[in-house]
Every structure is written in structure tokens, then in C-alpha cells.
N, C-alpha and C positions, 0 to 999 in steps of 0.2 A: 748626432752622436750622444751629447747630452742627455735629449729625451729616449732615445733607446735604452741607454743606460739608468734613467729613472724606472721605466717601465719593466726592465728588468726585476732593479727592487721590489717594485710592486708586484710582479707575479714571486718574487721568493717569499714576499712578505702572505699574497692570499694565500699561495699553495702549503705556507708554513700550518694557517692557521688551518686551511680543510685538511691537511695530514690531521693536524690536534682536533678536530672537530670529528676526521673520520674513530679515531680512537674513541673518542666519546660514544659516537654512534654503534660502533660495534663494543662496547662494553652495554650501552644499555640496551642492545638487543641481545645480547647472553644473558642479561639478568631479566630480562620480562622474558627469554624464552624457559630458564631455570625457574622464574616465577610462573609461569601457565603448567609444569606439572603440580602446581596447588589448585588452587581456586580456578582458574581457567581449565586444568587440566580434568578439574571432579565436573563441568557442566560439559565439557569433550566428549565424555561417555555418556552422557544422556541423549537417547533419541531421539531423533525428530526436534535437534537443537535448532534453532531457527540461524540461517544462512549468517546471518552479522557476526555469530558468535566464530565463526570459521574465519572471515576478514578480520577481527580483531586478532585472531590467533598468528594468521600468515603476516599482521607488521614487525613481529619478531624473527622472521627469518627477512623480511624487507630489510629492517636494519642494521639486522648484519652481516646482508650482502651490499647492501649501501655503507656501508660501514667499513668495509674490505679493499672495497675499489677506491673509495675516496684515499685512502692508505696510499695505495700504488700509483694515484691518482696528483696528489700531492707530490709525491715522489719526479714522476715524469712528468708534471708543470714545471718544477729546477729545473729539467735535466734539458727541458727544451728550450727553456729562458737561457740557460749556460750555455751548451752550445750551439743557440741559434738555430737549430733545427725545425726547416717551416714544417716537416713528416709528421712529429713530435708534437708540436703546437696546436697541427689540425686534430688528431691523434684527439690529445688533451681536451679541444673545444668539443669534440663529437660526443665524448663520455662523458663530460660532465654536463651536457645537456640531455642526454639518456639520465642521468643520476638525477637532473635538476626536477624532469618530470615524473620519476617513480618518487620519489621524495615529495613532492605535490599530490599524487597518489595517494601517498600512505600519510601524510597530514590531513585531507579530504576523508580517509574512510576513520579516521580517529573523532576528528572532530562532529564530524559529520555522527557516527554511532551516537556520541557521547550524549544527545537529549533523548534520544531512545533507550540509552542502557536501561534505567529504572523502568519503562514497559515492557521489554524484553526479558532481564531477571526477573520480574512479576510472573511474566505470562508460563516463567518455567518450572514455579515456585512446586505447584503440583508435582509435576515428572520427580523432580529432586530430589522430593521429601518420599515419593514413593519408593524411591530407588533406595532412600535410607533405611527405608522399613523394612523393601527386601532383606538390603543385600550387609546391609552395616551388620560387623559381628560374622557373619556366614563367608562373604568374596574376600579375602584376604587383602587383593592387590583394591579394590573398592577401599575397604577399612584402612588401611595404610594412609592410605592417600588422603581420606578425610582425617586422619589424624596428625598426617602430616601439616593439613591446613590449617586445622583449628588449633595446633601449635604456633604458629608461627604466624597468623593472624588472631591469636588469643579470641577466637568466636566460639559460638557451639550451636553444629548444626546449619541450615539451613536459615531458617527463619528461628528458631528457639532450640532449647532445651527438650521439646514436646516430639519434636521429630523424631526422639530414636522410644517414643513409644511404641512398642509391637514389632520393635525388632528383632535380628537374631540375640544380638549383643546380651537382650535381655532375657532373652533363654537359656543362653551361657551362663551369661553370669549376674544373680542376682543383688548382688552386694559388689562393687555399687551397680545402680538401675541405669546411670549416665557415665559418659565417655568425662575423665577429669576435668578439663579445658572447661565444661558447662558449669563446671563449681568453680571457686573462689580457694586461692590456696590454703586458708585456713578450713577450709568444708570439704570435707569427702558427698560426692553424688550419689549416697544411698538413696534417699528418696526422692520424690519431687516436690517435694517442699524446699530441700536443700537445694534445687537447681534454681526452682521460680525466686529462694531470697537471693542466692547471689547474679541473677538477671544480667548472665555473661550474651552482651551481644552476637545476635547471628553474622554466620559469615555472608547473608546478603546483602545487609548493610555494609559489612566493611567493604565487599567488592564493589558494590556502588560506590563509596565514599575514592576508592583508589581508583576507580578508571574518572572520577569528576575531578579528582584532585590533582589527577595526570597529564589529562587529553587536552585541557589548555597548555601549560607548561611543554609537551610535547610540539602542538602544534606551534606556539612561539619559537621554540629553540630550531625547529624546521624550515620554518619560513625566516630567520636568522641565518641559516644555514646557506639555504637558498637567495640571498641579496650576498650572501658572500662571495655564492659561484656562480651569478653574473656577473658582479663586478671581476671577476678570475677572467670570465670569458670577453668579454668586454677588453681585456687588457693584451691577453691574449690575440685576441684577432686584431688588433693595434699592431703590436709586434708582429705578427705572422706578417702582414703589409710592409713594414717598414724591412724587412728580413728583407724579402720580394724585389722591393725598390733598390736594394745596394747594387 
């Protein structure tokens, strides 16, 4: 009776923490999904994007459907520790072993991308810049959205400044030649002089810098995640047993 009643504890206490853990996970997949219409969402439109870029994209709907279920998941680990429910218990261990291996999954394609990104955005560098030459200034929803980016990643461009030579933007509008973001608050982008002194970094670099500076920290907090809900299931199928034996 004792140790049934510890083990209790213990699944109130993991299921506490994968409900808190699911929250986490479905917050940060809203916000890397809210973040892929910038930077992820400007190489989405590019053609003949190479297959990776599409798996980096779908771990943002991974995690906040793994994110979702851990919620409800957490939930129904109590409800099965409280009333003893073996239904509940199996219930509990089946899906979070479903959750434990999609979660393995999407740690694997994160991690796993992350020494390729830097040959991957190289090898797109061309397509990118071409598209900016088209379409920047002319495609409205194109233009938006790189401006959306290079707001909120304070870059300009592509690779530079240089990219929105021979664009529409610069048919429109001669004064200034570049999109603000490429100058330095105190410089207006009339020329290219003004862009090359204030030497505002490209968004390739920063999107490099945020999938390297992520894809570990991600894949830690997953495989944290994941020793959490074995030791869940682990505790679980104890109890589901000892239920059994009464």
C-alpha cells in the first residue's frame, strides 16, 4: 500500500512536469511556426528548395502537436494514478511512447540538418538573390515578407546590400537605391556607398547563426524531455501491475 502510494506521487509529480514541459513545447512550436513566415518562410518560396528545408519546416507543426497531446497527456497520467484505472494507465503508456518516438524524430532531423545548414543556404544563395532581383519592389506579398524579415532580424538582403541591385524596387524608387534595414539608423540608403559603410549583415548569416545556436539547445531540451517520459512510463507500468495484483 505504501509503495503504491509512492508511485502515485511519482506519476503526479512526472505527469506534473510533461503537462509543464508540454506547454513549453507547444509554445515554442507557435513561435518557430510564427517565425518560418520570415526567414524560413522567404526560402519556402524558392524553387527547387532542397528536401531539408521542408523537414526543418514540418518540426514546427511536430511540436505543436507534440505539444498538445503531452497537455492532455499529463492530464490523463493523474486521472489514471487517482483512480487506479488499469484502461487509463495503458491508455497513457501507449501515447507516450508514440510521443517519445516522434520527439526522437524531430530531435534527429534537427540535429542531424544542423552541420548541413551552412551547405544547404550556400548552395541556395544564387536562386535567393535571383528571386530578389526579380521580384523585390514588383511581388508585393515577395516584398512584404522580406521586409518583414530584415526587420526583425536587422539584416539586409540575402547575402548583402548588393542584392537588391537591378531590382524592381530600384526602378521605383530611386532615392533611396536600398530597402532601410541595409543602412544604419543614422544613414538613409541613397547610394551604395551608404549601404557598403554601414555593412548591415545579411539575413544568411543570421539564419545560420539561429538554426546553430538552436538545434543544440532544442535537441537537449528533447532528449530531457524524453528521460522524463520513460521514467513516466516506467512508473506507470509498475502501477498498472500492482492495480492487477489487488
Amino acid at each position: 500500500m505504501c509503495c503504491s502510494g509512492f508511485l502515485k506521487i511519482m506519476m503526479f509529480i512526472f505527469n506534473g512536469a510533461i503537462f509543464l514541459a508540454g506547454v513549453a513545447i507547444l509554445a515554442v512550436g507557435v513561435w518557430v511556426k510564427v517565425d518560418s513566415g520570415s526567414l524560413l518562410g522567404v526560402l519556402d518560396n524558392i524553387k527547387d528548395a532542397p528536401v531539408e528545408l521542408g523537414q526543418l519546416a514540418n518540426v514546427a507543426y511536430l511540436l505543436i502537436g507534440v505539444g498538445g497531446v503531452l497537455l492532455i497527456m499529463g492530464f490523463l497520467g493523474c486521472c489514471g494514478a487517482m483512480k487506479e484505472s488499469r484502461c487509463m494507465l495503458m491508455l497513457f503508456f501507449i501515447i507516450i511512447l508514440i510521443i517519445f518516438i516522434a520527439e526522437v524524430a524531430g530531435c534527429v532531423v534537427v540535429l542531424v540538418f544542423q552541420p548541413l545548414a551552412k551547405e544547404v543556404l550556400e548552395d541556395l544563395s544564387e536562386k535567393v538573390v535571383a528571386t530578389i532581383k526579380k521580384d523585390y519592389g514588383k511581388d508585393e506579398s515577395l516584398t512584404s515578407l522580406w521586409n518583414g524579415t530584415m526587420e526583425q532580424f536587422k539584416c539586409c538582403g540575402y547575402r548583402n546590400y548588393t542584392d537588391f541591385n537591378g531590382s524592381p524596387f530600384q526602378e521605383i524608387s530611386t532615392n533611396p537605391m536600398y530597402p532601410p534595414t541595409c543602412c544604419s539608423k543614422t544613414t538613409t540608403c541613397a547610394t551604395a556607398a551608404a549601404a557598403e559603410t554601414s555593412n548591415v549583415t545579411g539575413c544568411f548569416t543570421m539564419l545560420l547563426n539561429l538554426i546553430e545556436d538552436n538545434a543544440v539547445i532544442i535537441g537537449a531540451v528533447g532528449l530531457g524531455i524524453a528521460a522524463l517520459e520513460i521514467a513516466a512510463m516506467v512508473v506507470s507500468m509498475v502501477l498498472y501491475q500492482q492495480i492487477g495484483n489487488k
